[in-house]
C-alpha positions, 0 to 999 in steps of 0.5 A: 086519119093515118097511124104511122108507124116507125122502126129506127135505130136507137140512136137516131131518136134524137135526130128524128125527134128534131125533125118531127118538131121542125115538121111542127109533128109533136105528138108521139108514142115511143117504145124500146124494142127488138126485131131483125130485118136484114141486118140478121143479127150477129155472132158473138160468144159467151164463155167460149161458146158461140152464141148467134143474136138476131134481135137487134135493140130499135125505137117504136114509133107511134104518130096519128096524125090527119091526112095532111101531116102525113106525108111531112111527118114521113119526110121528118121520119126519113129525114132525121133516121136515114144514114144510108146503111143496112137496118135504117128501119121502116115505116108503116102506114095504117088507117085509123078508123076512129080515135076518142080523146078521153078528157075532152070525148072529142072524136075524129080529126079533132082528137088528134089535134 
């Protein structure tokens, strides 16, 4: 079991999310959140004076997945995130030790379904 997880931009979630169900991967966290990578940010001023912004708005996501849908669900992920520029995002891949569905206690492989 592996715990993908991906930094995109927010405005390819739409897309990702397409190419996640095409790869028959439907189940996902997703998290707004801030980071900078290479993009570093950008400069802009507020009243005149210049103030630097260096956390960019990304989506989190969170995928458990078995080892065999690893590698279709980071095709999806790049499929549907990639347009080539600098700050497209990251993927990273954890393993996942154990996870519990709660309603049903099952364990494993079976939990994620």
């Amino acid at each position: 079991m592996k715990l993908i997880i991906a930094y995109i931009q927010p405005h390819k979630l739409s897309d990702v999310k397409q190419s996640l169900y095409k790869a028959e991967v439907y189940k996902l966290s997703v998290t707004n959140t801030l980071g900078c990578g290479q993009q570093k940010g950008y400069h802009e001023s507020y009243r005149g004076v210049p103030i630097e912004v260096n956390l960019l708005k990304k989506v989190r996501l969170e995928i458990a997945v078995n080892d065999n849908f690893v590698e279709r669900t980071i095709k999806a992920i790049v499929d549907g995130a990639r347009s080539g520029q600098i700050g497209d995002g990251k993927i990273f891949i954890l393993d996942l030790p154990e996870c519990i569905r709660i309603r049903t206690e099952e364990r494993g492989n079976d939990a994620i379904g």
